[in-house]
C-alpha positions, 0 to 999 in steps of 0.5 A: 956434200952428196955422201952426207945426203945419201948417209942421212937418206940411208939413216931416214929410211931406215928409222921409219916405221916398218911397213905391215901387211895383212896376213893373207894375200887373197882376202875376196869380198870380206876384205879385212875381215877374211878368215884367213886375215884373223890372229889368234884370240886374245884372252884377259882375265878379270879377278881380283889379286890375279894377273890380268894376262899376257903381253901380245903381239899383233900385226898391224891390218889383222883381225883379231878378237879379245875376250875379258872376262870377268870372275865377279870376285870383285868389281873391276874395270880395265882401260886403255884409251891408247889401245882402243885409239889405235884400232878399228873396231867392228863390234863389242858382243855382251851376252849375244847383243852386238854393239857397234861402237865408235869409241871406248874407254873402258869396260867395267863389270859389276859382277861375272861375265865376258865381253868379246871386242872384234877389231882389226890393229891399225896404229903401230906402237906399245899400248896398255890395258890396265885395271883402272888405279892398280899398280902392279905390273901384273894388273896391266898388258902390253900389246904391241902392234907391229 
């Protein structure tokens, strides 16, 4: 009866989730927010008939930013309601104007232009960006949060 308890212990420990940490030990006033604490950019590419991007990775409790930017070739939106539950957002930037949201959807272009979105990972787990109504595994992203 002890055996099958430690066994089951054993199991459950390591079939929970990993745990992550920042990526820098000494963050100071900033916090999270630290520049040592930040990934690298993540870039996604609105055009018509192209790939959107690249699958990522990211570490859970790291800063990151997202740049999409959109080429005008036609009017294109891209979602992920899971991805944007799964982070903390500080800030989306269009044109030089700072927005400061408590949720999204999605974002839609009419015509050409960026928007860069400042978050830190917070939920573990594979989350997908798409262009809304594609079905092309080149209009979507993967982005994993360790």
């Amino acid at each position: 009866m002890m055996k099958k308890a430690m066994i089951a212990a054993v199991f459950a420990a390591l079939a929970a989730p990993a745990i992550s940490a920042p990526l820098c030990d000494d963050m100071g006033f900033a916090g999270l927010l630290a520049k040592c604490n930040r990934g690298e950019t993540i870039n996604l590419l609105l055009a018509s008939g192209q790939p959107l991007g690249q699958d990522v990775q990211l570490q859970s409790g790291a800063y990151y930013k997202l740049e999409i930017t959109a080429d005008g070739s036609a009017e294109l939106a891209v979602e992920g309601p899971s991805f944007f539950r799964a982070i903390w957002m500080n800030e989306i930037v269009i044109n030089k104007i700072e927005i400061r949201p408590m949720a999204i959807d999605s974002i839609e272009f009419d015509k050409a232009g960026t928007v860069e979105l400042s978050f830190i990972a917070i939920q573990p787990g594979n989350h997908v960006l798409r262009i809304p109504g594609s079905t092309g595994d080149s209009q979507s992203v993967t982005i994993s949060i360790q």
